[in-house]
DSSP file (Angstrom, degrees, kcal/mol; ACC not computed):
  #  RESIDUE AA STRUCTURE BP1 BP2  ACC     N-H-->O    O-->H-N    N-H-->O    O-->H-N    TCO  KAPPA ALPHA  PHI   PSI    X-CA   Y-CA   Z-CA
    1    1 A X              0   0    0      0, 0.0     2,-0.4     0, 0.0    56,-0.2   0.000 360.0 360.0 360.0 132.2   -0.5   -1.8  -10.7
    2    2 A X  E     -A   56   0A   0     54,-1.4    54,-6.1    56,-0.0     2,-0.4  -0.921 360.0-141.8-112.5 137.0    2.5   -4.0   -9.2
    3    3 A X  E     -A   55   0A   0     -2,-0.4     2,-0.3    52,-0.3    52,-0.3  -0.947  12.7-156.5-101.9 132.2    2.1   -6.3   -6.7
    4    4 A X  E     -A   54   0A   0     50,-3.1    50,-1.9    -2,-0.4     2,-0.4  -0.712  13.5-175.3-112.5 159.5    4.4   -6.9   -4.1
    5    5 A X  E     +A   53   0A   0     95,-0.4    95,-2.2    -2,-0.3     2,-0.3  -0.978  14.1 166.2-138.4 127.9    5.3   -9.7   -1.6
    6    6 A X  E     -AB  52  99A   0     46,-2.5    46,-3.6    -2,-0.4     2,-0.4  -0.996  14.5-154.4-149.5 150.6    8.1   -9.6    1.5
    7    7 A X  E     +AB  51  98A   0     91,-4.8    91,-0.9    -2,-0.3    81,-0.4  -0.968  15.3 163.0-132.7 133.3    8.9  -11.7    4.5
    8    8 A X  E     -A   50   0A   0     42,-1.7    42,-1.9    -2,-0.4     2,-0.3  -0.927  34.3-110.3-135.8-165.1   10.3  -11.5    7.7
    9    9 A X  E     -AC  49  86A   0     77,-3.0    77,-1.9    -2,-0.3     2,-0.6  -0.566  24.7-145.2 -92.1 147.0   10.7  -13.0   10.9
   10   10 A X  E     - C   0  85A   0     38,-5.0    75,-0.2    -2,-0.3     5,-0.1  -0.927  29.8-111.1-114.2 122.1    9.1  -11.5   14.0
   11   11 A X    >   -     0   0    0     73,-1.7     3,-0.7    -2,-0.6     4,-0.3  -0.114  22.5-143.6  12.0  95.5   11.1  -11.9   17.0
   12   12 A X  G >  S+     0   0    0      1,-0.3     3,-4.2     2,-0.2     4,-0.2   0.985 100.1  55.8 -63.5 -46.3    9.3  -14.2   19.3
   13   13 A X  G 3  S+     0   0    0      1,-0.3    -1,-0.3     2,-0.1     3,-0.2   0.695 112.1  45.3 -30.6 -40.2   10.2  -12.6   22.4
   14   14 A X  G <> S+     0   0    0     -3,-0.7     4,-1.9    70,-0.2     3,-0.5   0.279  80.1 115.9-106.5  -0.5    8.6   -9.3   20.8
   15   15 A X  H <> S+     0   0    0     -3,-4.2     4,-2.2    -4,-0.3     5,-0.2   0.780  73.4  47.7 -53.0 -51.9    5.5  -11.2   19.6
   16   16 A X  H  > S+     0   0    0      1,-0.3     4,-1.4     2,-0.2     3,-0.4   0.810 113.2  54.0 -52.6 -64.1    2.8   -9.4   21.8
   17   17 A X  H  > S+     0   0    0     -3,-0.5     4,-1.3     1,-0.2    -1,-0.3   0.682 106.9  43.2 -46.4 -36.8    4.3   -6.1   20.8
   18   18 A X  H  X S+     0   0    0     -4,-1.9     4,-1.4     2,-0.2    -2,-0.2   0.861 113.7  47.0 -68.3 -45.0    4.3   -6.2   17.4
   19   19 A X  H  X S+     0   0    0     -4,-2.2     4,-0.7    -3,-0.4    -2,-0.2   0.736 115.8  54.0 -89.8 -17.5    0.5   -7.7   16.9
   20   20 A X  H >< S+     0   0    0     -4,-1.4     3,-1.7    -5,-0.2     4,-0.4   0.944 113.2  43.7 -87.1 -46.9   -0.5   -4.8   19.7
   21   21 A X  H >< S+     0   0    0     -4,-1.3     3,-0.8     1,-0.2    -2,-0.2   0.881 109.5  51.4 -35.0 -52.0    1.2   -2.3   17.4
   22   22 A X  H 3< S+     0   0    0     -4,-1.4     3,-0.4     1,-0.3    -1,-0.2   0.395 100.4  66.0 -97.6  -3.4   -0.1   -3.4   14.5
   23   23 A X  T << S+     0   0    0     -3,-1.7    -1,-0.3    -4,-0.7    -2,-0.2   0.361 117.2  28.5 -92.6  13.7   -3.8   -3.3   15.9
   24   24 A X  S <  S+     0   0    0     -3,-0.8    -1,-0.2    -4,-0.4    -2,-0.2  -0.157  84.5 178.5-162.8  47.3   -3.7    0.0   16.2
   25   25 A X        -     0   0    0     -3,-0.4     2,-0.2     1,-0.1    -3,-0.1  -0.440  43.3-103.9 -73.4 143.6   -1.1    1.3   13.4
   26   26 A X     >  -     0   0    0     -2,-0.1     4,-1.4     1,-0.1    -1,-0.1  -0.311  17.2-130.1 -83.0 134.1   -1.0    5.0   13.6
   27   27 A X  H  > S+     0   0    0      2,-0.2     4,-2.9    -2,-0.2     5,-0.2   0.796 108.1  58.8 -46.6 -43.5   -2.8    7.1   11.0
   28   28 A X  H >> S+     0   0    0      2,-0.2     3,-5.0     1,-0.2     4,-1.3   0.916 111.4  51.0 -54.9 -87.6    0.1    9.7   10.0
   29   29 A X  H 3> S+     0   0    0      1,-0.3     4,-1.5     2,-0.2    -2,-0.2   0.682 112.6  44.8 -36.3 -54.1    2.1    5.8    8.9
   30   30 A X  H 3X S+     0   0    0     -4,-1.4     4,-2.2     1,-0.2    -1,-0.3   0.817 107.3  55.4 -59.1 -27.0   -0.9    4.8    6.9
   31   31 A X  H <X S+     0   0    0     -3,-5.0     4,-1.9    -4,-2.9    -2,-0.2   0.936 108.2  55.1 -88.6 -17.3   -1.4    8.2    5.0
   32   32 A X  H  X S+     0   0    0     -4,-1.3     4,-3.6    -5,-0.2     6,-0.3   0.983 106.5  47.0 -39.0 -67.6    2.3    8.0    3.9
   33   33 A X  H  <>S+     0   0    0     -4,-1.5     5,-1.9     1,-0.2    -1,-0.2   0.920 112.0  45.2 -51.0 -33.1    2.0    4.9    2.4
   34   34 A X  H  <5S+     0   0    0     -4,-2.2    -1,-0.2     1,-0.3    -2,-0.2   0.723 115.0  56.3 -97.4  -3.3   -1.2    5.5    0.4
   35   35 A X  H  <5S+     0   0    0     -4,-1.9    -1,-0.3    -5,-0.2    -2,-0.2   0.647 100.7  49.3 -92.0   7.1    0.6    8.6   -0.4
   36   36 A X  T  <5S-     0   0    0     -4,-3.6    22,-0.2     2,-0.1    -2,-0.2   0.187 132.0 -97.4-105.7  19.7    3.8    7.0   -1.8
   37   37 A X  T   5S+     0   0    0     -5,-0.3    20,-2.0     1,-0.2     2,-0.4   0.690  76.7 144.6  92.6  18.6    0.8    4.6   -4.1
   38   38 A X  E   < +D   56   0A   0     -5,-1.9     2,-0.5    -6,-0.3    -1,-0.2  -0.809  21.4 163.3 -88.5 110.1    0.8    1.4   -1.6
   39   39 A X  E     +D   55   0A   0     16,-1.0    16,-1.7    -2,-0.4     3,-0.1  -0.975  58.2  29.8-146.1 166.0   -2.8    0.0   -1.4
   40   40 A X  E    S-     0   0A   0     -2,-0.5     2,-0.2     1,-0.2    -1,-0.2   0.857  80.0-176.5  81.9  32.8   -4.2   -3.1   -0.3
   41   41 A X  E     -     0   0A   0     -3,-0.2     2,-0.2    13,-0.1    13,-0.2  -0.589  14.5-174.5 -76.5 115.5   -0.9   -3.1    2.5
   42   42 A X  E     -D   53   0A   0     11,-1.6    11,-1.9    -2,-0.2     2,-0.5  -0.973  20.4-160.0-118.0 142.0   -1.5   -6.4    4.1
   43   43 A X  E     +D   52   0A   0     -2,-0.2     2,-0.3     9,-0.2     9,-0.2  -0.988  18.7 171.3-129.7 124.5    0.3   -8.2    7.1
   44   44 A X  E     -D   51   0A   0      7,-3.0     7,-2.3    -2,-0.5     2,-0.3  -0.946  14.4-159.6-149.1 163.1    0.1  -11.9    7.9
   45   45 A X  E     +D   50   0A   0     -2,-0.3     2,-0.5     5,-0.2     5,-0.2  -0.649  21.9 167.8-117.6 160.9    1.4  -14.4    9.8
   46   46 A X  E >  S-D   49   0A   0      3,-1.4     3,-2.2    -2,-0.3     2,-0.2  -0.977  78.7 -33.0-160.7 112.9    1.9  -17.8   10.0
   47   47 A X  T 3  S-     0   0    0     -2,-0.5    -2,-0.0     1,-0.2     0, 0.0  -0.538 124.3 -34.1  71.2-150.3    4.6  -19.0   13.1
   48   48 A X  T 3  S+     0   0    0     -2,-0.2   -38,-5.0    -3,-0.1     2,-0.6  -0.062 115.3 114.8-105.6  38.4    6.9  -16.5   13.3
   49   49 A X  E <   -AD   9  46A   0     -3,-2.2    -3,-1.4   -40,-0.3     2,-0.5  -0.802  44.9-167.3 -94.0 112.3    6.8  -15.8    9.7
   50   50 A X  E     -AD   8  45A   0    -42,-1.9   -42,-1.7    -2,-0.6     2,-0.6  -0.927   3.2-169.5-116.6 143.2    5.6  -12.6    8.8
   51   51 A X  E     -AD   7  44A   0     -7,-2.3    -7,-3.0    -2,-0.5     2,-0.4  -0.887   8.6-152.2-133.1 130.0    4.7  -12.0    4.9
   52   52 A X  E     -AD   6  43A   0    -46,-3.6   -46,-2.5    -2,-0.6     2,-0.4  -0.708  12.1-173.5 -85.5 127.1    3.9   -8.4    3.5
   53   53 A X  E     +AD   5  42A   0    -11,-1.9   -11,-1.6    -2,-0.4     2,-0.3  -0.995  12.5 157.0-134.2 142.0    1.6   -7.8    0.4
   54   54 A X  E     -A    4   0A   0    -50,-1.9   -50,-3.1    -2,-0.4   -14,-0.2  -0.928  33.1-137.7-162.9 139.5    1.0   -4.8   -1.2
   55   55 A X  E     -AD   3  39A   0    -16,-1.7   -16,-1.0    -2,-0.3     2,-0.4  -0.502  21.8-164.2 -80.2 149.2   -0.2   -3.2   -4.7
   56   56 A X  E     +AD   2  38A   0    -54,-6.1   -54,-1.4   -18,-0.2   -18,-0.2  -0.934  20.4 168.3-132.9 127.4    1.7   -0.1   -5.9
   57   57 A X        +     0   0    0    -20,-2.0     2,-0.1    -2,-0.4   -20,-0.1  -0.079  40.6 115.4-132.2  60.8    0.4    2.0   -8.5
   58   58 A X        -     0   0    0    -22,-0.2     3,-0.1     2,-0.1    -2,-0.1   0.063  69.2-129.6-115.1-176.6    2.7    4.9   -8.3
   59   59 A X  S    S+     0   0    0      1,-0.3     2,-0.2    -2,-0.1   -22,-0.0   0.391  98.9  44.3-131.5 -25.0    5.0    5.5  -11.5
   60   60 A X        +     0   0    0    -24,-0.1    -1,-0.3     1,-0.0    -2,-0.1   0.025  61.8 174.2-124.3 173.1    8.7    5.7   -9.1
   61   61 A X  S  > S+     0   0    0     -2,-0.2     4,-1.0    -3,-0.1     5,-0.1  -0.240  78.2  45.4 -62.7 -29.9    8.6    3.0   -6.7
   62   62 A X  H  > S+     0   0    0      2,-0.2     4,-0.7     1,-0.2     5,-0.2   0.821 115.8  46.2 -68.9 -38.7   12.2    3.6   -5.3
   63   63 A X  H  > S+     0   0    0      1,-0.2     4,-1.3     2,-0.2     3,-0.4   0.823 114.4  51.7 -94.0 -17.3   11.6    7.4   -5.1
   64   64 A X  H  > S+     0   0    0      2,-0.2     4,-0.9     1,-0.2    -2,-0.2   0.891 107.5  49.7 -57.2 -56.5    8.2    6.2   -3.4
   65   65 A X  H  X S+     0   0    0     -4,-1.0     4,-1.1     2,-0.3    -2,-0.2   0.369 112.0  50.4 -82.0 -27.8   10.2    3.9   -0.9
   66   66 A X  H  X S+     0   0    0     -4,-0.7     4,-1.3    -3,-0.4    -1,-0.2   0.772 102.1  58.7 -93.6 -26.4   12.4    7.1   -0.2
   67   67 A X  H >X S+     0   0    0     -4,-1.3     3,-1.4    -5,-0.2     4,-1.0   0.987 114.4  39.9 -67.5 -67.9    9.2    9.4    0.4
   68   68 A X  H >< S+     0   0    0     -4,-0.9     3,-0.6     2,-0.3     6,-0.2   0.874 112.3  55.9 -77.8 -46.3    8.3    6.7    3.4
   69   69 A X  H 3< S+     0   0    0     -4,-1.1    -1,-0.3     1,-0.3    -2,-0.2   0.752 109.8  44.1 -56.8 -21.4   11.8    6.4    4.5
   70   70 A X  H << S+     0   0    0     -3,-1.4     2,-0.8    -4,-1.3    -2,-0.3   0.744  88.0 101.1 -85.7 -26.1   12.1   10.3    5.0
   71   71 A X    XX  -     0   0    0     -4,-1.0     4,-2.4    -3,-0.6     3,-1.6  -0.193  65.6-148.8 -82.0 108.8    8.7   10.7    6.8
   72   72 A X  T 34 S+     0   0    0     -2,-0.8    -1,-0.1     1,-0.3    -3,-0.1  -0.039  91.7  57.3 -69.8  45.6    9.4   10.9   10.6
   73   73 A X  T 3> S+     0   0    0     -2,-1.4     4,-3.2    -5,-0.2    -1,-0.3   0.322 109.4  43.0 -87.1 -47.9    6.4    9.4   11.7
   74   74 A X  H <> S+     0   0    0     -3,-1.6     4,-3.6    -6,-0.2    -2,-0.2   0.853 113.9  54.0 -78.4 -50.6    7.0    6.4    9.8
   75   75 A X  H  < S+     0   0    0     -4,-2.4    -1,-0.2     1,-0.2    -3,-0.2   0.917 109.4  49.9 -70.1 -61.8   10.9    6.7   11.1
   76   76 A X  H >> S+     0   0    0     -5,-0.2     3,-0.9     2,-0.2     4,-0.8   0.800 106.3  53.8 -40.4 -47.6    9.4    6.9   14.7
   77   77 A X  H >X S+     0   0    0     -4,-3.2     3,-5.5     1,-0.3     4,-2.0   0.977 108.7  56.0 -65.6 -52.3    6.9    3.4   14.1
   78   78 A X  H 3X S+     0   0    0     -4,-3.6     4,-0.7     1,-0.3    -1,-0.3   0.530  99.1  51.5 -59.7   8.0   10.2    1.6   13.1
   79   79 A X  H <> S+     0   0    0     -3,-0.9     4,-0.6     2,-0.1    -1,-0.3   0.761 114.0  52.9 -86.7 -18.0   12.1    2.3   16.1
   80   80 A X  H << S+     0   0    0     -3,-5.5    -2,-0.3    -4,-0.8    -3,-0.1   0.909 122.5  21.6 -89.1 -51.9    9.0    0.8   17.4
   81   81 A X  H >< S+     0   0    0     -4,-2.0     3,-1.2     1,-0.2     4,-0.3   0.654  98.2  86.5-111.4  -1.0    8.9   -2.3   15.5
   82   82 A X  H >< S+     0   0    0     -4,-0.7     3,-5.1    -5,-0.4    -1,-0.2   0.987  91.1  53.3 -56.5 -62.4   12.5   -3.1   14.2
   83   83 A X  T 3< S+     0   0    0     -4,-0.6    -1,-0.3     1,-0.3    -2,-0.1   0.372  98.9  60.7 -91.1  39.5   13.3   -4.7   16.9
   84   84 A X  T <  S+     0   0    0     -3,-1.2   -73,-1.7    -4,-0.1     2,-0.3   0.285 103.7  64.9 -64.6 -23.5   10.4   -7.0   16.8
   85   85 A X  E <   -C   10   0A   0     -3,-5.1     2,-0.3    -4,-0.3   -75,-0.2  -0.713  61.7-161.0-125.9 169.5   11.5   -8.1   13.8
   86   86 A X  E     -C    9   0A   0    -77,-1.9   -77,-3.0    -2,-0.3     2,-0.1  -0.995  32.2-122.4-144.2 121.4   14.6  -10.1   12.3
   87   87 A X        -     0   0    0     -2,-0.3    10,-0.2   -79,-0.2   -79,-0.1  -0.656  25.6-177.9 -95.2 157.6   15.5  -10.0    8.3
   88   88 A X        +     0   0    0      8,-0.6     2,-0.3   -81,-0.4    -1,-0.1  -0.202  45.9 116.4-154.8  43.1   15.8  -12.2    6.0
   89   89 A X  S    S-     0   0    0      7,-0.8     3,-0.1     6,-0.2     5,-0.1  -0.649  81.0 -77.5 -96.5 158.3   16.6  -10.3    3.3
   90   90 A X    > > -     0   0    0     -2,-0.3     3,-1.5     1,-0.1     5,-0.6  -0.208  53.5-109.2 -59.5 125.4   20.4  -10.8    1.5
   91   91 A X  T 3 5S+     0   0    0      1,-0.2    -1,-0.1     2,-0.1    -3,-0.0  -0.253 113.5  21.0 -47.9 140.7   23.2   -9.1    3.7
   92   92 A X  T 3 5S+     0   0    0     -3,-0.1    -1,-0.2    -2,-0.1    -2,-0.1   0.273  97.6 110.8  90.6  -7.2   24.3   -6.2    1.7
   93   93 A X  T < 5S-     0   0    0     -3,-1.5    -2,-0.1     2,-0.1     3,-0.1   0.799  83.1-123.5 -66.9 -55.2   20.7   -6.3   -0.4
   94   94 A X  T   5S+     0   0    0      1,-0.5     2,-0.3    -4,-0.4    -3,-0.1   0.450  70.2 125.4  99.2 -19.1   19.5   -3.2    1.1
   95   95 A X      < +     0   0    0     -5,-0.6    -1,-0.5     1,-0.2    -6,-0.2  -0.626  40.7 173.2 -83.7 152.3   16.7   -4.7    2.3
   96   96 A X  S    S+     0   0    0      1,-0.3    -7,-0.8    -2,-0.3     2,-0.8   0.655  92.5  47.6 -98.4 -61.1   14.8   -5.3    6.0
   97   97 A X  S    S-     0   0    0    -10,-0.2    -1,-0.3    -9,-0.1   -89,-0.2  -0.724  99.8-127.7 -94.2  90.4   12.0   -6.8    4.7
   98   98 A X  E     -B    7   0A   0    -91,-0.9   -91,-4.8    -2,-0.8     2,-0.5  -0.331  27.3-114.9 -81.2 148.4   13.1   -9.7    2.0
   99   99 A X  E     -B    6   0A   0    -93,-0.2     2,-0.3    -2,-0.1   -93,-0.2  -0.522  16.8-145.3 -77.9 121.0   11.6   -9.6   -1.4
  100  100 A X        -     0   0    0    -95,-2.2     2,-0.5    -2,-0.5   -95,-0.4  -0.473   9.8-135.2 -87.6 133.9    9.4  -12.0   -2.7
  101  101 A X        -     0   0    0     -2,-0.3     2,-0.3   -97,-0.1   -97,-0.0  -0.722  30.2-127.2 -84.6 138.8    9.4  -13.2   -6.9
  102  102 A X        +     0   0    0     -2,-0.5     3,-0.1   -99,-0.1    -1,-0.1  -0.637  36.1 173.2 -60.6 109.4    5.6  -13.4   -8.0
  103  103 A X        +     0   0    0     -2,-0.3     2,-0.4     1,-0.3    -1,-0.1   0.521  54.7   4.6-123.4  -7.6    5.2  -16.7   -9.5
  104  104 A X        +     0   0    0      2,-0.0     2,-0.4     0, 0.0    -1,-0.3  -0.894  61.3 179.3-155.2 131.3    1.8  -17.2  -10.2
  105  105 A X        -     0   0    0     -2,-0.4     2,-0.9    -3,-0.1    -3,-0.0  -0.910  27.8-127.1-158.0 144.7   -1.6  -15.2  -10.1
  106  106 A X        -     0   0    0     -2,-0.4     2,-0.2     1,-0.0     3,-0.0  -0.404  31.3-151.5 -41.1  85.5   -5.6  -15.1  -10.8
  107  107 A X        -     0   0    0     -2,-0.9     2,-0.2     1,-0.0     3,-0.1  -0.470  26.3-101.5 -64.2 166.1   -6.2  -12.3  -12.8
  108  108 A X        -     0   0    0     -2,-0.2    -1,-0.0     1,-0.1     0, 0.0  -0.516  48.7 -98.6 -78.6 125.6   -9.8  -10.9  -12.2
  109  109 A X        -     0   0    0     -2,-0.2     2,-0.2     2,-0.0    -1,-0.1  -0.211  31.7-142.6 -51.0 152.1  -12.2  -12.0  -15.1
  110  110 A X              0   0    0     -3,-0.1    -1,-0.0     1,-0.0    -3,-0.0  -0.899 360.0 360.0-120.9 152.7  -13.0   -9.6  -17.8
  111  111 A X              0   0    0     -2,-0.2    -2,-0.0     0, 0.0    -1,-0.0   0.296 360.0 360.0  57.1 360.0  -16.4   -9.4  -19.4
């Protein structure tokens, strides 16, 4: 299992939209993700900060990342919620969402 971490800025203007989307994210967009291995997909915010966590326990993650990117449901929420949001991931990066380095974590007791 990898964990992963991204942030970006939500759009004040859009604030309203975004947290009522996201109270209600639509089922077809969640069974993608936990079929391209994403679990434990968490969103929170702090300001106008928003920071993404998620486990992957897939084998591909890029070809994982392409499975989501092809599913036209998925394609449909992000016209919905791109322009809620503002990146602040590195121009030319390839990214929406910028990616966060893991610098420290609890593992889970053994025995």
């Amino acid at each position: 299992m990898q964990r992963y971490g991204c942030l970006i800025r939500l759009r004040p203007e859009h604030r309203e939209t975004y947290l009522r989307l996201h109270s209600a994210v639509w089922p077809g967009v969640e069974q993608t993700l936990r079929v391209a291995n994403f679990r434990n997909y968490t969103i929170f915010l702090h300001g106008d900060l928003l920071f993404g966590y998620y486990e992957y326990v897939g084998d591909d993650h890029d070809a994982d990342q392409r499975l989501i990117a092809a599913d036209p449901q998925t394609q449909a929420w992000w016209k919905l919620t791109d322009p809620c949001q503002e990146s602040l991931a590195e121009p030319g990066s390839g990214h929406w969402w910028a990616p966060m380095r893991e610098v420290w974590h609890l593992p889970e007791e053994t025995g």
